[in-house]
SESELUM-316244 format. One record per atom (N, C-alpha, C, O): chain; x, y, z; atom name; residue number from 1. Coordinates in steps of 0.05 Angstrom, whole numbers. Layout:
residues N
@chain:A c1:X c2:Y c3:Z atom:CA n:NUM
...
This chain:
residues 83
@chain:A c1:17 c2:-24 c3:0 atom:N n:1
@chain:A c1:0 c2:0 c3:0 atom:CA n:1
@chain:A c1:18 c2:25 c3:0 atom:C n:1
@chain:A c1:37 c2:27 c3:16 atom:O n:1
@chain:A c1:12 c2:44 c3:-18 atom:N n:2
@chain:A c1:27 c2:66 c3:-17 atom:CA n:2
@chain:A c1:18 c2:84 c3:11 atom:C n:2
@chain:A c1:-4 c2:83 c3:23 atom:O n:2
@chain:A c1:41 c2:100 c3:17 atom:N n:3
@chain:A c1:36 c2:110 c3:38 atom:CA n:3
@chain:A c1:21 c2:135 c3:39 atom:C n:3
@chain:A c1:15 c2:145 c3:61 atom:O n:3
@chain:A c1:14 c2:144 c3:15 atom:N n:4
@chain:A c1:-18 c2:163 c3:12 atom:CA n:4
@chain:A c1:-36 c2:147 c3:24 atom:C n:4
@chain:A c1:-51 c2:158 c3:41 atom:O n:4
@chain:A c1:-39 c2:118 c3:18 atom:N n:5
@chain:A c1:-67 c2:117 c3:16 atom:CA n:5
@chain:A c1:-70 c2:98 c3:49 atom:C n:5
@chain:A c1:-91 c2:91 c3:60 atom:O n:5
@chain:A c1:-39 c2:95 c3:59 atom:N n:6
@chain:A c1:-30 c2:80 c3:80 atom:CA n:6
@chain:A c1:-47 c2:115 c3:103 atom:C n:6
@chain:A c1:-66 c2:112 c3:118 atom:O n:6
@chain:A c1:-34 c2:138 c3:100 atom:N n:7
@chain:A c1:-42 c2:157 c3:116 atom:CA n:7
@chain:A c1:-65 c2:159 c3:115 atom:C n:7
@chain:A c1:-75 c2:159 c3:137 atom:O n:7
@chain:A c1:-88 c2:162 c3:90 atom:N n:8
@chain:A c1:-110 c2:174 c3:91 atom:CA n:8
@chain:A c1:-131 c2:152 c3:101 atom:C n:8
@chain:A c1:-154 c2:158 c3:107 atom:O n:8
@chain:A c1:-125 c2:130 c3:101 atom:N n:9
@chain:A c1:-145 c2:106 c3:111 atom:CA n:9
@chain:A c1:-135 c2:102 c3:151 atom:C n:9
@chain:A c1:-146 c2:87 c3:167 atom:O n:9
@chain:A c1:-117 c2:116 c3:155 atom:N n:10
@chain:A c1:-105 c2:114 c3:188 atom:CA n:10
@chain:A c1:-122 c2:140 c3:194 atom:C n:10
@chain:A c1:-132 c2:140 c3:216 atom:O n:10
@chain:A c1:-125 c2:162 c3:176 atom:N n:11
@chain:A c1:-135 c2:190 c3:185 atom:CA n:11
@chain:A c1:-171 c2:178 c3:194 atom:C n:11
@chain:A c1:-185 c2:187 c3:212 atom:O n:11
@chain:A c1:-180 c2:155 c3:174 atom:N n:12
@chain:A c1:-206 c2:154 c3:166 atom:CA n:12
@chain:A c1:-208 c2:135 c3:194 atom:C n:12
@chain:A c1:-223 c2:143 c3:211 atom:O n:12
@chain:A c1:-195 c2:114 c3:199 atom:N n:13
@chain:A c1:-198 c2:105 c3:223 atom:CA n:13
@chain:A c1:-195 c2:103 c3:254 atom:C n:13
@chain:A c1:-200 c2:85 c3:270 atom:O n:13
@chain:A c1:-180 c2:141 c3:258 atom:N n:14
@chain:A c1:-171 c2:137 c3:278 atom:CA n:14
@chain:A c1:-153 c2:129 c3:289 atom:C n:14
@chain:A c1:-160 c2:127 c3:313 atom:O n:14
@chain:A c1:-130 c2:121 c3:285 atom:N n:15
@chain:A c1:-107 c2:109 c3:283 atom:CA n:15
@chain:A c1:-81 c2:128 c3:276 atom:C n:15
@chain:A c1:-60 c2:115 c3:280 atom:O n:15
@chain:A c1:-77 c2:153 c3:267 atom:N n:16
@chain:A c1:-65 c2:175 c3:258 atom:CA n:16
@chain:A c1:-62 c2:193 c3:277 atom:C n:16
@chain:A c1:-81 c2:207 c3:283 atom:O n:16
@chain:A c1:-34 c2:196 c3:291 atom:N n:17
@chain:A c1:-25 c2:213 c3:315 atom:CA n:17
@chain:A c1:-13 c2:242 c3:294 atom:C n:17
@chain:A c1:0 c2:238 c3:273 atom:O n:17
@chain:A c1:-15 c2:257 c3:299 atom:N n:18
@chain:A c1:-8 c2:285 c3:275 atom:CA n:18
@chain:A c1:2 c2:305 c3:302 atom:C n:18
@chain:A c1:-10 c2:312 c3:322 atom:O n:18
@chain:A c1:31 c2:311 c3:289 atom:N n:19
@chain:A c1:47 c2:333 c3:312 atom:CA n:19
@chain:A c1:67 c2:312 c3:319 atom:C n:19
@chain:A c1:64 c2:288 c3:320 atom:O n:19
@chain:A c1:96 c2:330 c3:324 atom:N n:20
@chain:A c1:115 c2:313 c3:339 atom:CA n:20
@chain:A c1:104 c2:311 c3:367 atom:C n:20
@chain:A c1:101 c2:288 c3:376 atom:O n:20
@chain:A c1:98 c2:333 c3:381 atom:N n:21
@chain:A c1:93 c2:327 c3:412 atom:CA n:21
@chain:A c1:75 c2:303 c3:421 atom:C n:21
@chain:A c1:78 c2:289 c3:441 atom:O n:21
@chain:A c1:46 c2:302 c3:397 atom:N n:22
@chain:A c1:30 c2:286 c3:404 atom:CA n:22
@chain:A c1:37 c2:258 c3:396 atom:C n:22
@chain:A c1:27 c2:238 c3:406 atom:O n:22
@chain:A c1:62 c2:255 c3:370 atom:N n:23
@chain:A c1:73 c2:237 c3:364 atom:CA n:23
@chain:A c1:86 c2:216 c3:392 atom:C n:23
@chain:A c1:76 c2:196 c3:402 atom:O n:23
@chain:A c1:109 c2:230 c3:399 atom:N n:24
@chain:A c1:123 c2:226 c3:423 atom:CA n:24
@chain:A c1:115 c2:217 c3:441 atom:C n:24
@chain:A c1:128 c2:199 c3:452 atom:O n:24
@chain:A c1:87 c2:227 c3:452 atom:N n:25
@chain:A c1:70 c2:222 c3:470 atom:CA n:25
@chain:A c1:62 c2:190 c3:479 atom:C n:25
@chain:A c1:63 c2:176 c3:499 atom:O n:25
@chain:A c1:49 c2:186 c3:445 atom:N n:26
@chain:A c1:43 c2:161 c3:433 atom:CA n:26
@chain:A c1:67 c2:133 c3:429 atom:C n:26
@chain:A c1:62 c2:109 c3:430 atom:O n:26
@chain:A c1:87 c2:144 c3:425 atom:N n:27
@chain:A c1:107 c2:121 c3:410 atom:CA n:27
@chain:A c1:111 c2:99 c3:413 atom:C n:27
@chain:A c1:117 c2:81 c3:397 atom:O n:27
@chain:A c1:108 c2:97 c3:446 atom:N n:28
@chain:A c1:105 c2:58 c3:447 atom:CA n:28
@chain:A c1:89 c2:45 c3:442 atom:C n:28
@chain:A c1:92 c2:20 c3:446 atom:O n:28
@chain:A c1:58 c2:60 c3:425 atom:N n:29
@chain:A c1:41 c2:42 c3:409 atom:CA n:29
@chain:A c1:41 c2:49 c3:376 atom:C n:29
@chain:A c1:22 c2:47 c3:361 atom:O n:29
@chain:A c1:56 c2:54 c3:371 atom:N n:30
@chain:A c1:63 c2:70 c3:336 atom:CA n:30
@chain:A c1:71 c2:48 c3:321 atom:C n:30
@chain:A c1:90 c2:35 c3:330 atom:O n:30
@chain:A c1:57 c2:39 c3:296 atom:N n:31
@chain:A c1:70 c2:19 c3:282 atom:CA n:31
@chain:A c1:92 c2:33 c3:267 atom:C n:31
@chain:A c1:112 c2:22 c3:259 atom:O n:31
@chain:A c1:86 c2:61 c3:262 atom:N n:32
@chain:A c1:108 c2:74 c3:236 atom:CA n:32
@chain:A c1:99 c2:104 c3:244 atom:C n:32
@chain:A c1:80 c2:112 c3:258 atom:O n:32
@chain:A c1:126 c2:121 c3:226 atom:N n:33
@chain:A c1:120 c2:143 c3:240 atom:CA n:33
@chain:A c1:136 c2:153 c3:215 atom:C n:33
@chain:A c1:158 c2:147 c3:208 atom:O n:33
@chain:A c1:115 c2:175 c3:201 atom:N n:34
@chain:A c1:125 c2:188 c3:176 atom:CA n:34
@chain:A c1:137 c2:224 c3:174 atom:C n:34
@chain:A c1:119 c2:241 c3:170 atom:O n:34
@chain:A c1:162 c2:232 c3:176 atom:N n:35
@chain:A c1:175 c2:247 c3:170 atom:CA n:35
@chain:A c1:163 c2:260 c3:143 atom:C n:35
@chain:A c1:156 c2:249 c3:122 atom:O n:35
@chain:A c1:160 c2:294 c3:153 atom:N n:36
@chain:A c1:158 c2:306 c3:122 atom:CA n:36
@chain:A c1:182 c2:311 c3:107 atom:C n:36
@chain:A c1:197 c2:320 c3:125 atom:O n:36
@chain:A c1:198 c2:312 c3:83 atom:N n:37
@chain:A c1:217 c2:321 c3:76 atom:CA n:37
@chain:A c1:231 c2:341 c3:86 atom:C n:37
@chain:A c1:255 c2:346 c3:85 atom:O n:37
@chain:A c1:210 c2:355 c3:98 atom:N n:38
@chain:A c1:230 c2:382 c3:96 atom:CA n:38
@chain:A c1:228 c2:385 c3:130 atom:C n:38
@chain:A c1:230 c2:409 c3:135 atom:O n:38
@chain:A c1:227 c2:378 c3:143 atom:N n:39
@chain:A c1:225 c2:361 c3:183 atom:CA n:39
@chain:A c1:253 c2:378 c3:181 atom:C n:39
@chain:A c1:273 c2:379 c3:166 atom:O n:39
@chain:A c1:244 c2:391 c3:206 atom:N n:40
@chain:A c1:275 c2:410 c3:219 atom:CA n:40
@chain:A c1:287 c2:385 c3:225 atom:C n:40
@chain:A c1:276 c2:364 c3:229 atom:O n:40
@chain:A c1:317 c2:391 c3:225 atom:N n:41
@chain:A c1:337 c2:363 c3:234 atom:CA n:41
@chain:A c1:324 c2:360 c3:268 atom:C n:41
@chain:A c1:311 c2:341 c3:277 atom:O n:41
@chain:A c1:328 c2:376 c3:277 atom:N n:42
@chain:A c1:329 c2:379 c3:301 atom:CA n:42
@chain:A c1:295 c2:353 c3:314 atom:C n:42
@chain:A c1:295 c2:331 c3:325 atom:O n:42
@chain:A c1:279 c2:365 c3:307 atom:N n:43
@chain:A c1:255 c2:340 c3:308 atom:CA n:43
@chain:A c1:257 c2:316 c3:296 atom:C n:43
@chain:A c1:243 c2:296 c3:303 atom:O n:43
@chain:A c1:272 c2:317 c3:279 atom:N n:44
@chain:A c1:280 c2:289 c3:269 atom:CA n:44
@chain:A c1:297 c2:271 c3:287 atom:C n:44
@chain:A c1:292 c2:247 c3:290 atom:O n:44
@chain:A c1:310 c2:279 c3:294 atom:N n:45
@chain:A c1:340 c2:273 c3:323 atom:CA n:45
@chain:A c1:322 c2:268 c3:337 atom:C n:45
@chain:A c1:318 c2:243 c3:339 atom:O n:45
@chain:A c1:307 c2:283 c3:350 atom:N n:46
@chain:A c1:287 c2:273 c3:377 atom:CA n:46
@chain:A c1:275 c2:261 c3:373 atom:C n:46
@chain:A c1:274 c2:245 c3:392 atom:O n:46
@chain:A c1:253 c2:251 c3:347 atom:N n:47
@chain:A c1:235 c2:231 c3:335 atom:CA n:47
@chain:A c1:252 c2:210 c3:338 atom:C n:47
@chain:A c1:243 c2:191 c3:351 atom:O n:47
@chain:A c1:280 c2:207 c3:326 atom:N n:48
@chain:A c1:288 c2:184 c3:326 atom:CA n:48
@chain:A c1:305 c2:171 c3:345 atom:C n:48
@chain:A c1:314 c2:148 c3:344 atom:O n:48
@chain:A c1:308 c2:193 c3:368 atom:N n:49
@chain:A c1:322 c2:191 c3:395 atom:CA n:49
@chain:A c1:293 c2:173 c3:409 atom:C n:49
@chain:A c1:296 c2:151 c3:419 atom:O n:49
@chain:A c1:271 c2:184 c3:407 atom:N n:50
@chain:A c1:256 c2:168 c3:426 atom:CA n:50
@chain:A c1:243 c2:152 c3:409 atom:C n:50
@chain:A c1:224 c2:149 c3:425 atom:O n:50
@chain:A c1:236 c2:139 c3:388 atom:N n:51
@chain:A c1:230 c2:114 c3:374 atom:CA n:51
@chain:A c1:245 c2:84 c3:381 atom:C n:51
@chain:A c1:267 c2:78 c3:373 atom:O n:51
@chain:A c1:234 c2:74 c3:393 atom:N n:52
@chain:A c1:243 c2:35 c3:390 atom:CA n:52
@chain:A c1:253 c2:23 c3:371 atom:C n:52
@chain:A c1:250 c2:30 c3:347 atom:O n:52
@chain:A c1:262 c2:11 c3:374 atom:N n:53
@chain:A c1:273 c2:-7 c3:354 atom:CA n:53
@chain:A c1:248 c2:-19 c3:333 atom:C n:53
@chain:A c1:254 c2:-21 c3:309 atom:O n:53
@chain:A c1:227 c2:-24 c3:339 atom:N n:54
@chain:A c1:205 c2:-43 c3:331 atom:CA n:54
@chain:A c1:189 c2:-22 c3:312 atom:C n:54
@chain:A c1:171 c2:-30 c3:297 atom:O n:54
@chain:A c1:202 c2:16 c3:315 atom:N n:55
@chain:A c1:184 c2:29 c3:308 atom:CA n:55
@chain:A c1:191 c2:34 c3:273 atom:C n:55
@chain:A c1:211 c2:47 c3:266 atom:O n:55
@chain:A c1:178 c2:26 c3:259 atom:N n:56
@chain:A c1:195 c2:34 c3:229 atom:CA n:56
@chain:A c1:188 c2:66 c3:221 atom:C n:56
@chain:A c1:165 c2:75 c3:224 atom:O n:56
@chain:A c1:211 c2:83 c3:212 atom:N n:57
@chain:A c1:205 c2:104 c3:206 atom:CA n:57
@chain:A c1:205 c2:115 c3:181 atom:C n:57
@chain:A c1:210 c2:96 c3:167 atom:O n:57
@chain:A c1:204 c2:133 c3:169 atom:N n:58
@chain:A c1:204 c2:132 c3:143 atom:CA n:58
@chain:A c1:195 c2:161 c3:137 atom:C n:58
@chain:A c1:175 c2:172 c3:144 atom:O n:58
@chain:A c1:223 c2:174 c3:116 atom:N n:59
@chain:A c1:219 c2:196 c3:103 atom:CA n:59
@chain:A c1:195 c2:207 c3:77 atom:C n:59
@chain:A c1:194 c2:197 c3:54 atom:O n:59
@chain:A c1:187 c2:218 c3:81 atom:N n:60
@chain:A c1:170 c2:217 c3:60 atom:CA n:60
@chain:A c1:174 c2:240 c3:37 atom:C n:60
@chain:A c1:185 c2:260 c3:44 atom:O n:60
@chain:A c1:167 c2:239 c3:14 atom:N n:61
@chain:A c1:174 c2:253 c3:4 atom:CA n:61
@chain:A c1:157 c2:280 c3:-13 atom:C n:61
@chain:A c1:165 c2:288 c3:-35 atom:O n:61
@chain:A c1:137 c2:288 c3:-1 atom:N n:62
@chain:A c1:131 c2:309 c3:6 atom:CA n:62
@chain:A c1:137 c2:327 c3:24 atom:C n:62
@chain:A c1:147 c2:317 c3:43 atom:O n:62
@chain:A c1:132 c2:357 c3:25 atom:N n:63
@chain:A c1:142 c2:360 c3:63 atom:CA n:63
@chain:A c1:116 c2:377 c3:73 atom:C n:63
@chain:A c1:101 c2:388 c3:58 atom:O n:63
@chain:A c1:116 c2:378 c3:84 atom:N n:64
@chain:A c1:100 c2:385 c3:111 atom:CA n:64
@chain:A c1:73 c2:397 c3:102 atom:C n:64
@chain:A c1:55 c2:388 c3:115 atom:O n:64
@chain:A c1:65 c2:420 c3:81 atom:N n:65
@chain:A c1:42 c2:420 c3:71 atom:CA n:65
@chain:A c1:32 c2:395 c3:57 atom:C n:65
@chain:A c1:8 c2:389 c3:63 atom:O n:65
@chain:A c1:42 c2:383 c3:44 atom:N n:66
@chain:A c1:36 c2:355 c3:27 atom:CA n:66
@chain:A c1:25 c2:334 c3:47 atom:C n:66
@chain:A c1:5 c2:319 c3:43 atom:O n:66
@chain:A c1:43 c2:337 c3:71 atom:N n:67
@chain:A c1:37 c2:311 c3:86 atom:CA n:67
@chain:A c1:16 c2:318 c3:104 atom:C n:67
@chain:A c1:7 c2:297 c3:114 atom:O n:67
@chain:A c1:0 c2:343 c3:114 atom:N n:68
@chain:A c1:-19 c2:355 c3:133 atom:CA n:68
@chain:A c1:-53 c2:339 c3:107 atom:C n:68
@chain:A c1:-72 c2:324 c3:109 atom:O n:68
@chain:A c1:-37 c2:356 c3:85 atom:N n:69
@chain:A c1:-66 c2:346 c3:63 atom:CA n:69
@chain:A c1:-71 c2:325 c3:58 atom:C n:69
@chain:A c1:-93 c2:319 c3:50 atom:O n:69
@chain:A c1:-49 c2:303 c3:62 atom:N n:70
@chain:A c1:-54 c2:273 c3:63 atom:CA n:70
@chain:A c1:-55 c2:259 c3:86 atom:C n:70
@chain:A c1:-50 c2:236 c3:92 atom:O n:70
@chain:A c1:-62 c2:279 c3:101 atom:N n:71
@chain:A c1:-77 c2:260 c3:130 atom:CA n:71
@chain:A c1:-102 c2:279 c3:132 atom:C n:71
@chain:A c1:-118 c2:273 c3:150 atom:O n:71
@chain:A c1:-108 c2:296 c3:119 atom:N n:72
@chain:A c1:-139 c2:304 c3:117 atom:CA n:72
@chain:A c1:-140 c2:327 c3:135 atom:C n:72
@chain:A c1:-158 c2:333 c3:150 atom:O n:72
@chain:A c1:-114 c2:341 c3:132 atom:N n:73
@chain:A c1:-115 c2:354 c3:164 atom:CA n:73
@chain:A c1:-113 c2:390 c3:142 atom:C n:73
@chain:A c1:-101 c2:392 c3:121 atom:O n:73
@chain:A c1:-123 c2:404 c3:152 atom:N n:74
@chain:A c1:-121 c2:446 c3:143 atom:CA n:74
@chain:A c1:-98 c2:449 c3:152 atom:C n:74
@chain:A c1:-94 c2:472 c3:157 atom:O n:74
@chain:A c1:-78 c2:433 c3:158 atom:N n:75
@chain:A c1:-51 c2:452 c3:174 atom:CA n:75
@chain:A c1:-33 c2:434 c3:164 atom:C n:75
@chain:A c1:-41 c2:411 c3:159 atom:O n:75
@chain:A c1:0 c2:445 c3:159 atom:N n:76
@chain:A c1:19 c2:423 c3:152 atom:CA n:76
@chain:A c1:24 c2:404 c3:178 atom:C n:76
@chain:A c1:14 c2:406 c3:201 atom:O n:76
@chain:A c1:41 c2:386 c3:170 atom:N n:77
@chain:A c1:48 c2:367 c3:195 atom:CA n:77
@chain:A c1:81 c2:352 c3:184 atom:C n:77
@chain:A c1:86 c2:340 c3:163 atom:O n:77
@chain:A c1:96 c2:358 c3:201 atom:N n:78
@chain:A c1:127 c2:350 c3:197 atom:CA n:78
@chain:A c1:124 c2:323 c3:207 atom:C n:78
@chain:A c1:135 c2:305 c3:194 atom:O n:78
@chain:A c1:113 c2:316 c3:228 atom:N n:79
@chain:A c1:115 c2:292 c3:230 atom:CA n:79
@chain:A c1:81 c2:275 c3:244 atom:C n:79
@chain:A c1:64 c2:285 c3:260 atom:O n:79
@chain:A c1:82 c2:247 c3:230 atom:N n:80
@chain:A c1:55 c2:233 c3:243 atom:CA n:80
@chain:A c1:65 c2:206 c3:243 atom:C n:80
@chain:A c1:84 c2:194 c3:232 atom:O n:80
@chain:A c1:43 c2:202 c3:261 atom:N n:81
@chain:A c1:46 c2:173 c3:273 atom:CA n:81
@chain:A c1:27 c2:155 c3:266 atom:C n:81
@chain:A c1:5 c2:166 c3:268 atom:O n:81
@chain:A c1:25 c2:128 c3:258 atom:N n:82
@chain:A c1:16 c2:107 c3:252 atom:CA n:82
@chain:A c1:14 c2:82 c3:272 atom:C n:82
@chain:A c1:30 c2:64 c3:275 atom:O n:82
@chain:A c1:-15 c2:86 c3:285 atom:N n:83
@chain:A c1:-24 c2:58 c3:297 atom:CA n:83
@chain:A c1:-27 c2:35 c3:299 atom:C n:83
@chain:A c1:-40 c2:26 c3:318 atom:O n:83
């Protein structure tokens, strides 16, 4: 499943954590956790400072307006999380 259609069916179910803080919050139940391209280094380091081993992460390649509109959301998002 591409990861368009991987975000917008997690947005549709409830399952879609959006924000690093609320990401973070979440992480020991995150199956995957998607980076926007253009993710300050700096949140990226901490995203991947506190991620598990078990957590797969993955750059995406849109950035941050691209990735807010493909989780259904009016605002960009640098980083979301997957349930």
């Amino acid at each position: 499943m591409s990861i368009d259609k991987e975000l917008q069916e997690a947005a549709e179910t409830g399952s879609l954590v959006v924000g690093t803080d609320e990401t973070i919050k979440h992480i020991d139940s995150l199956d995957r956790i998607v980076l926007a391209s253009n993710v300050p280094e700096d949140i990226e380091d901490e995203v991947r400072g506190e991620a598990g081993d078990g957590t797969d992460i993955e750059m995406a390649e849109v950035d941050n307006q691209e990735l807010g509109s493909l989780c259904m959301k009016p605002f960009s998002a640098s980083v979301v999380g997957i349930e």
